[in-house]
N, C-alpha and C positions, 0 to 999 in steps of 0.2 A: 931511420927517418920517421919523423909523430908524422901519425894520421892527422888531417885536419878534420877540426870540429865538426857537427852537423850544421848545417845553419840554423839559424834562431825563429822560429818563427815571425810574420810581422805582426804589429800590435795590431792591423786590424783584420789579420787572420783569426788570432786570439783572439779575438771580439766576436769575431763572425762565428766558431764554432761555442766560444762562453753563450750567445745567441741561442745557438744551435741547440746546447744543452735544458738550456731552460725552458724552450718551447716544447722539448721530449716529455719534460718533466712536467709542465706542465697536461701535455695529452696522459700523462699516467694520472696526475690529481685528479683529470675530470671526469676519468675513466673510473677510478674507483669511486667517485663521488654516483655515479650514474647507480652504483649496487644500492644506493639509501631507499632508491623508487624516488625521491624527492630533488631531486636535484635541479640548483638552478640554471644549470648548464645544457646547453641543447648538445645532443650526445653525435651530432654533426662533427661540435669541434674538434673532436678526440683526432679524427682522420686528420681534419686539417693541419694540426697542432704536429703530426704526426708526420703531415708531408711537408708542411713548412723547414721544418726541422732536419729533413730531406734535403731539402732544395739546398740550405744554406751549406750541409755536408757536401753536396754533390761534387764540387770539382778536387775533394779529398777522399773518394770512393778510389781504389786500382779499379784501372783502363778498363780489366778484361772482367770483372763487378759491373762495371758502371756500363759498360756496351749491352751487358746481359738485359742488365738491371733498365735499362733505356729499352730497349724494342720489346720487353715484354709489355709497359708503358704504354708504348705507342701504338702496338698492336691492340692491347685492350682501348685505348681510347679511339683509335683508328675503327675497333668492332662496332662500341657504342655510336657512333656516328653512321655506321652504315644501317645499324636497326632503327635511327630514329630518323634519317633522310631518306633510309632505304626499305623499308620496311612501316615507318610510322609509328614506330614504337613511342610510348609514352615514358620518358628518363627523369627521374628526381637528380638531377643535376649536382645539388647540392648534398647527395648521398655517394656518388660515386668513389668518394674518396675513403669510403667507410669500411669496406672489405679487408678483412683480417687485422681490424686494428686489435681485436680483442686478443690475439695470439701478441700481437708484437708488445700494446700493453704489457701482457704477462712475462714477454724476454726481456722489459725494461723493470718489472718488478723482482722479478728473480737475481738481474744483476746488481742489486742492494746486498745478494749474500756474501758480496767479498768484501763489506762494509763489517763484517762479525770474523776478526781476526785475520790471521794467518792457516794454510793448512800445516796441518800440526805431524805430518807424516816425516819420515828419513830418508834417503838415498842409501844408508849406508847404516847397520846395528850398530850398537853401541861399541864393540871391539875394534870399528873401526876396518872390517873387513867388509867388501862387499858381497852381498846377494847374490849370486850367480842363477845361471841352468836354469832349471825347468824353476826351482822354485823363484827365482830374481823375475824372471818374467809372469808367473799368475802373480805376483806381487804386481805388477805391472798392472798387468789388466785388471785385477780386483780392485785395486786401487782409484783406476781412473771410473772403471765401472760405477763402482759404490758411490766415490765423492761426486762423480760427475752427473747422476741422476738429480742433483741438487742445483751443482754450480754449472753444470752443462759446460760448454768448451773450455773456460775459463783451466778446470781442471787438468786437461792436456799441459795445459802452458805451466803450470803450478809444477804437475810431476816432470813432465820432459826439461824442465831448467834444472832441476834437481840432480836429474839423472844426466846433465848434460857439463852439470862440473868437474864429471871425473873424465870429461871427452865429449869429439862431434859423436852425436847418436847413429847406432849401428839402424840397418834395417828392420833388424826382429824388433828393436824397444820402438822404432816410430811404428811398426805393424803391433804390438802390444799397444800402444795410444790407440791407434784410430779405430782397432776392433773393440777396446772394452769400451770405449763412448758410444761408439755407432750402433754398437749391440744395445746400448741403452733403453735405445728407442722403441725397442718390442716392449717396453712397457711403463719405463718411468714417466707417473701424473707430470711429474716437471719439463720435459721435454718440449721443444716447442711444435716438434710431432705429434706428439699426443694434444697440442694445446689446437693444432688446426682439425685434426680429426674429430676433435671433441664438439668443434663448431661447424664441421662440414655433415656430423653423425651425431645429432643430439641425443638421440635413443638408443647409440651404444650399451650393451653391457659392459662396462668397464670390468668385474672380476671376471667376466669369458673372455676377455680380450689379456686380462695378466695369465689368466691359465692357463694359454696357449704361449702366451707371448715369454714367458719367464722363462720356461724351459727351452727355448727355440736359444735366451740370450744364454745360456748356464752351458747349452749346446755351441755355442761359439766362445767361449772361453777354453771349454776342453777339446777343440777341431786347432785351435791354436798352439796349449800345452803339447799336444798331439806332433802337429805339422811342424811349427816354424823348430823343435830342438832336431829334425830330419832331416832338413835343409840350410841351417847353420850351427855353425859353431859357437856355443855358450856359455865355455868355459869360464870368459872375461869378461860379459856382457851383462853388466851391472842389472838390479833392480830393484824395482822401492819396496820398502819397507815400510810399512802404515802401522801405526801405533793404535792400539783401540779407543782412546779419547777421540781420534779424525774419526769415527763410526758417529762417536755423540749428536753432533748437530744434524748430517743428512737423516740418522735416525728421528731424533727430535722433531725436525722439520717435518718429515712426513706421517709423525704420530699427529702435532699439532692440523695440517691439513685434512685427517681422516675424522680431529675431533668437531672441526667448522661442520666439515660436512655430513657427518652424520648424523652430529649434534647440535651445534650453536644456529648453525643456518644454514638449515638442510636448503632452503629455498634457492640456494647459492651452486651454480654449478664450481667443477673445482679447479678451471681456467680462474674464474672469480676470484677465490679465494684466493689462490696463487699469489695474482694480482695486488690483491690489501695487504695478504699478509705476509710476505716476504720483504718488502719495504719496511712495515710494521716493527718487527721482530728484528731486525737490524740495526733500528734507530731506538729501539728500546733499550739494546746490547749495549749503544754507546752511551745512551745517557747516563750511566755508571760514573761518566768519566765528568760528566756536566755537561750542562746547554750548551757552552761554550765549544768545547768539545766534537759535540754531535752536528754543531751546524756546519765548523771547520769541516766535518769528514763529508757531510754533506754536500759543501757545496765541492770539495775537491771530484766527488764524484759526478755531480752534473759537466765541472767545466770538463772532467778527462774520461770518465768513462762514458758516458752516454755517448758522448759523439764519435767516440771509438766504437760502438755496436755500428756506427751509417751503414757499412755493407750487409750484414743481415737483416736491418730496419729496411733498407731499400729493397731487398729481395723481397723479402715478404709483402712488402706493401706494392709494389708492381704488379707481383704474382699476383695477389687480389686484384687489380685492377683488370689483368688477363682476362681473369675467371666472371668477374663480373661481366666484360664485355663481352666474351663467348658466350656464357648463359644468355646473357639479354637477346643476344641475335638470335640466336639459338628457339627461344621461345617466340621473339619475332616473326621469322622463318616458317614455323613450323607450327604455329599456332600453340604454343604449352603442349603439344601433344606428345612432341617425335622425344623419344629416348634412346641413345645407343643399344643398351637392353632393353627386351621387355621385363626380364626376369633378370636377378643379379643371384645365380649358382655355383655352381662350382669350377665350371665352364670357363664360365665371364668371369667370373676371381681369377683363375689364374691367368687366363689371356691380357686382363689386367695387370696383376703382376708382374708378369715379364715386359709385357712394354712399357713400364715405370722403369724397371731397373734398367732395359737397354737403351733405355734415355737418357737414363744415369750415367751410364759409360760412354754414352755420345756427348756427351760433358751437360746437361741440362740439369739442374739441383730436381728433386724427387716431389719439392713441393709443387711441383710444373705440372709434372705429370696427377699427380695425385690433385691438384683443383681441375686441371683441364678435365680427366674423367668424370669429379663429382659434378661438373657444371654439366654432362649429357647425361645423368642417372636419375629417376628418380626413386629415391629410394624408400619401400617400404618399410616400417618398423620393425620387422623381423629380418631385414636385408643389412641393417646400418652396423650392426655387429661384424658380418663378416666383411663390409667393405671397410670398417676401422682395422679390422685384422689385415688386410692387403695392402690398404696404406701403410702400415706404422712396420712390415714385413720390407714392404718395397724401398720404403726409406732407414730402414735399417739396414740392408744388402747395398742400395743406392748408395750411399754418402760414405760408406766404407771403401766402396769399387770406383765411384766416378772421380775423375780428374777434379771436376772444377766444383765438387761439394764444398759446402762452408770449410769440415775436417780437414780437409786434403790441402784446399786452396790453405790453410793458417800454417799446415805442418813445411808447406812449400816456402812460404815466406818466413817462416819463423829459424826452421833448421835447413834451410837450403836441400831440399831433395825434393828431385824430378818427383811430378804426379806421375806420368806416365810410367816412373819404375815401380812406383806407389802401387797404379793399378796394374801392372804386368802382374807385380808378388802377392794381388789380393782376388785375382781372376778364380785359381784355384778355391781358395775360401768362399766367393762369393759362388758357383758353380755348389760346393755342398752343401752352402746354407739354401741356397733356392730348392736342391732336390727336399731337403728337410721342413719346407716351408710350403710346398707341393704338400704331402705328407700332411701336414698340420691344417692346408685345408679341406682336404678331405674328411679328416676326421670333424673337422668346426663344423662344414658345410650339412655335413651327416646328422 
């Protein structure tokens, strides 16, 4: 007996998210226009553009997205209201929507990079034999590691269909996905981790934060190799195979991002950059092909991918709204004085730490915890280094371990496996990487 069809969408669903796409696309033009210093756009609209584009996604977010994604909303604007009725706080109203546009900008210019081909990796060598064992899975997570510092989640889906032809995905290859991305985040510029701490911690040292953070992710690839061949069987448990040309571009990419910033406009932090030139460099790619060409790929990607990012675009931009609304009370309240710390040590890093990640596993995404903190700290310029190293720590452990992270929530819907056996088999791993992450700031802190 055939399966019946999906249904079709209506034309003025299709309208309404084609809508959708364009107002996205439009908050990424006016956001990169703002880098000129000259711009004739008031840089208000970017949020707007941004929540518009929202609004018309909204009743195509899943339920348990969109509930999150709502009371974080309503709380932050519920807060805003009580420091300006209740408190007397003075509110730019027409700024409130402005919170983390420049992170989600930079998730909407980075998803341009799947406009620059295909990934050009194997499931399987040339003989036609599969990968197995220990080496099939660091194939695994090298893989997702490396390309995904570039393409970010995108990459999960790209390897796991590959690996998903030869059969439904075993446990070890969806725990090979969601540790080499999640490990990502201790330190790849492209992350949208790295892209909120960069704006919560503008005086980051960014090489003390890869120097710690690199080997913390190099240490979760080998806790992996380690663990998961002691706990299953990997006889038959396929794994990719990456060809050295799929190194080209993530490398490319981030030589081009280090030559902006160090070089062409240094004046550019390197969310910014991000931002211009990953759209840039993509549609440079196509024009190879002609105008024609490059507009066609274009517009397919406003009307179908933009509006497929809503649930991460919605998170993010709520979550700023939280944070805003906390902070403002907060200063309200307390006159700008009161701060959770006085001092941000070694102390307060990890008591921070831990209550990020056990948030994580109470199902709350990591960027929760990580604005709610920054909105009680103030932090001095020798402090914003180690609280970027606790963030991008907490949400590397975070979104590996919690149910309802971005990873978790895509690998549940994509390849149908429970989060919660997700996190039962990732408890263990997130448990080492914390003692080793303990470790790491002690030594930062020092």
């Amino acid at each position: 007996m055939s399966r019946p069809a999906p249904p079709t969408p209506a034309a003025s669903d299709l309208l309404r998210r084609g809508l959708a796409g364009l107002t996205i696309l439009a908050g990424l033009i006016i956001q990169i226009t703002q880098f000129s210093g000259a711009s004739p756009f008031s840089p208000h609209l970017v949020g707007h553009a941004l929540w518009l584009g929202t609004a018309l996604l909204w009743r195509d977010i899943p339920s348990r997205n969109r509930r999150q994604a709502g009371w974080l909303a309503a709380i932050g604007l519920g807060l805003l209201l009580l420091a300006r009725f209740g408190f007397g706080a003075t509110i730019d109203w027409w700024a409130i929507l402005d919170a983390n546009t420049y992170v989600v900008a930079m998730l909407v210019g980075v998803s341009f990079i799947g406009l620059i081909g295909n990934l050009r990796g194997q499931s399987r060598p040339p003989g036609g034999q599969a990968i197995t064992g220990r080496r099939g899975l660091a194939g695994t997570w090298l893989g997702v590691h490396l390309l995904g510092t570039i393409l970010n989640l995108s990459t999960v889906f790209m390897v796991g269909d590959r690996l998903q032809r030869r059969g439904p995905l075993s446990m070890p290859q969806l725990l090979g996905l969601n540790r080499g991305l999640s490990s990502a985040a201790w330190w790849s510029p492209f992350f949208a981790s790295m892209g909120i701490v960069m704006t919560l911690a503008p005086e980051m040292d960014y090489a003390t934060v890869v120097m710690h953070g690199l080997p913390l992710a190099l240490c979760s690839g080998l806790l992996t190799l380690l663990e998961l061949p002691r706990r299953f069987d990997l006889s038959a448990t396929a794994g990719f195979s990456m060809s050295p040309r799929s190194l080209l571009m993530p490398v490319a990419m981030a030589g081009l991002v280090m030559l902006f910033h160090y070089g062409l406009t240094p004046q550019l932090s390197i969310v910014s950059i991000i931002t211009f030139l990953m759209p840039s460099v993509a549609l440079a790619t196509n024009l190879s092909r002609g105008p024609a060409w490059t507009l066609y790929r274009l517009r397919q990607h406003t009307l179908t991918r933009l509006p497929a990012m809503r649930g991460e675009i919605s998170l993010f931009l709520c979550a700023g709204l939280l944070t805003q609304g906390l902070s403002t009370l907060l200063d309200a309240a307390t006159g700008q004085d009161w701060t959770l710390f006085a001092d941000f040590g070694i102390a307060q890093a990890s008591l921070s730490f831990l209550a990020i990640v056990a948030s994580a596993v109470a199902g709350l995404h990591p960027i929760i915890g990580v604005s709610v903190l920054a909105s009680m700290l103030e932090l001095a310029p020798g402090e914003q280094t180690l609280f970027a190293f606790v963030a991008l720590s907490a949400w590397a452990i975070g979104t590996s371990v919690g149910p309802l992270s971005g990873i978790n929530l895509s690998l549940q819907g994509r390849y149908d496996v429970s989060g919660t056996r997700m996190m039962r088999h990732n408890l263990g791993y997130a448990l080492v990487m914390t003692l080793l992450v303990m470790i790491s700031l002690d030594w930062l802190a020092g």
